[in-house]
N, C-alpha and C positions, 0 to 999 in steps of 0.2 A: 281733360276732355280734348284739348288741343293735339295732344301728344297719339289721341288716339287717331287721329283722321293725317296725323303728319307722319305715322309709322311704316305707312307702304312707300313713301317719297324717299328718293334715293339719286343715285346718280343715271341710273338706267331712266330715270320719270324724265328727267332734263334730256337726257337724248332722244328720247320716242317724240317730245316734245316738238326739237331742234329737226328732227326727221320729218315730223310731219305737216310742220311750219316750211317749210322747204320745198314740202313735196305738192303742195297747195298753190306757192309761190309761180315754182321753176310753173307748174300745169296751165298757170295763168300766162304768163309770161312766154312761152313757147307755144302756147295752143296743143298742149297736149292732152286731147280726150279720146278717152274710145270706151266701150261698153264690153265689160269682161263680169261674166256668172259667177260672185262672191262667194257661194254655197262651200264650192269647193274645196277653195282659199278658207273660209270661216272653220271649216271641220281642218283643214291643219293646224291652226289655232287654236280653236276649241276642245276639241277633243283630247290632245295632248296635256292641254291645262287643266282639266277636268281629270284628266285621268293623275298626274302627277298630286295635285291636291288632295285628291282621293290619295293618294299611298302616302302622302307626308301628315296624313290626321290619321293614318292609322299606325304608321309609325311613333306618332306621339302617342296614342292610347297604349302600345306595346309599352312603349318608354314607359309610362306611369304603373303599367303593373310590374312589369320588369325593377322598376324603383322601390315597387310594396314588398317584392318578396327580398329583395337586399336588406331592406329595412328590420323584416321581421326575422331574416336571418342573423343577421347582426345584432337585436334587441334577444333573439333566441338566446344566444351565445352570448352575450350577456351575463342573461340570469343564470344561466348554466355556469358558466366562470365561478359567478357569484356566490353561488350555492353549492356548490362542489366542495369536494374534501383538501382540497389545494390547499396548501399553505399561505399565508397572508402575500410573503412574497411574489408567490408564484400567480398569484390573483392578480397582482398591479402590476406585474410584468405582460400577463397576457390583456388586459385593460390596457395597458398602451399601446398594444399590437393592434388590436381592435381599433384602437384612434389614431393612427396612423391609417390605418386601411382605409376609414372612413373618409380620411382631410385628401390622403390621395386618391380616391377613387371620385368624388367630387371636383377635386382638382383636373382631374384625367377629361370628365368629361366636361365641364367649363373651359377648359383651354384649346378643346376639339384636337389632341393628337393622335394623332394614330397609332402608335408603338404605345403598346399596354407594356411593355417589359419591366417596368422601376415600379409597376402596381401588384404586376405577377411575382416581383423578389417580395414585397410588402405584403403579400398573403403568405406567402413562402416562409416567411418566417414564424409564424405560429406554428407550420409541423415542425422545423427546428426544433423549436425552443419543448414541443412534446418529445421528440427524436430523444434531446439532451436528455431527457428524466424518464427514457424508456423504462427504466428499473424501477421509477420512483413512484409515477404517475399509473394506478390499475390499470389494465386492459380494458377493461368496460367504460370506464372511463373516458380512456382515449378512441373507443370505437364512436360512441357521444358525439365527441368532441369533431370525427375527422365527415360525423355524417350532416350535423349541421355546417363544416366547411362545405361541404359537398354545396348545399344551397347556397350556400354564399358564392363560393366558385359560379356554379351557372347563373345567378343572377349577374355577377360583374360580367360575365362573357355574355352574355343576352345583349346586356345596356352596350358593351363596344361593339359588339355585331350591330347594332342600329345608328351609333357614331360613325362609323367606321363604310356601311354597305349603304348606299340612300337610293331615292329612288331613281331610275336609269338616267345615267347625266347626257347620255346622246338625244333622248326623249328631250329633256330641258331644253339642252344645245340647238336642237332643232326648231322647238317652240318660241326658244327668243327669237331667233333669226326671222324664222317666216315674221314674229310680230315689229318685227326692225323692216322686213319687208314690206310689211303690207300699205302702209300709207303711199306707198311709192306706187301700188296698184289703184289704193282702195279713191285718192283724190281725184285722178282722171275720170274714174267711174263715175263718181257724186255728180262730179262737172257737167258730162255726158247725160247723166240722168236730168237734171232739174233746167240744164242750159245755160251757156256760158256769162249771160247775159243777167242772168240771177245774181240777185245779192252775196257777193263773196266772203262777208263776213258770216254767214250761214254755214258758208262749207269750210270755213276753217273752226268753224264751231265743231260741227259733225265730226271733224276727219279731227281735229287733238281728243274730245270728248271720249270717241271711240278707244283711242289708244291709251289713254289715261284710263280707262275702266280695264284693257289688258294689259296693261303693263302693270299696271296695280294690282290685279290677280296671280301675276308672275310674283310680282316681291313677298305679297303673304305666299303663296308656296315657300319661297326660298326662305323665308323667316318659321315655318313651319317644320323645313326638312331638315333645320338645327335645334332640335329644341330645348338645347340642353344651356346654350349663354347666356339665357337671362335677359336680350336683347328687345326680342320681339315683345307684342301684349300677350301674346299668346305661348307663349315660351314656360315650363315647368320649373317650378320654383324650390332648387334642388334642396334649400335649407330647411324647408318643409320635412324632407325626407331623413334628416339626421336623428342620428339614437336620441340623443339631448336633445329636444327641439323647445 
């Protein structure tokens, strides 16, 4: 329960924090009020955050079907190994091919690299290894065999297209900023508003409260736009998705 409500705190919560503890401070201390239309100001926050949350929960819903059909391609190809007219060897050769593919391509996306290339030589090797027995292995067969890779190919290139492409990081870039800015606006405002002469422990309520609710909305985004570490609460739980499970 703890771990749930302590998952959006991070090192950004501590500086929004230190910002806007500051920004409270210096407004008191210099007499700096003035009354500025927040409307404005709240939709460059807003919106931006709204809108990126939106693409990082719909990039995990891709993620999870994009996961189903690896799965079922891989569990396809399987039974098909399995069942096939293969020789015993030639079975537990391509079953290890198969579990390879699987520990790296879970690996690929847990570690968030970007260069798929040591995943693409590890699929690569199953057509070898049919190449080798061109003569041995029927045609139909190996037609089977190269159309369930085909699924398997676009599901692994789905899941790195969404490792790989996230949502616009200038949109983010921008979002944090304005919210690193805004105490800096929004404390003078409050001041102005209610009167200098009010209770200050109110407006240092108001003005951290505020930015602890968007900076916190910021982290689950960015805990949301990876969803493959295992890190977040909300993060997909890739061992779930394994042939053996």
């Amino acid at each position: 329960m703890i771990k749930l409500y302590l998952s959006s705190l991070n090192h950004r919560t501590l500086l929004v924090t230190v910002i806007s503890f500051a920004s409270v401070f210096l407004s008191y201390r210099f007499k700096i009020f003035f009354n500025v239309d927040l409307t404005l100001l709240s939709i460059a926050i807003i919106f931006p955050l709204v809108f990126t949350i939106r693409g990082s929960f719909r990039r995990r819903e891709k993620a999870l079907e994009h996961l189903s059909q690896y799965r079922s391609a891989m569990k396809t190809l399987h039974y098909f190994i399995t069942t096939s007219m293969l020789l015993e060897n030639e079975v537990a050769s391509l079953k290890l091919l198969l579990e390879n593919i699987e520990n790296k391509t879970l690996l690929h996306l847990k570690s968030n690299e970007g260069s798929i290339t040591n995943l693409d030589k590890e699929v690569d090797k199953i057509y070898e290894f049919i190449h080798s027995r061109r003569k041995t292995i029927p045609k139909s067969l190996k037609e089977k065999l190269f159309k369930y890779m085909c699924d398997l190919h676009e599901a692994i290139d789905n899941l790195n297209g969404i490792l790989v492409h996230r949502t616009p990081l200038s949109l983010k870039a921008y979002c944090k900023v304005f919210i690193y800015i805004f105490p800096l606006i929004y404390a003078p405002t409050i001041i102005f508003n209610i009167g200098p002469t009010y209770n200050p422990l109110a407006v240092y309520f108001v003005v951290l409260i505020t930015e602890f609710i968007l900076i916190s909305l910021y982290n689950i985004q960015d805990h949301l736009e990876y969803p493959f570490d295992e890190k977040g609460l909300d993060d997909i739980q890739l061992d779930h998705f394994k042939v053996l499970r």
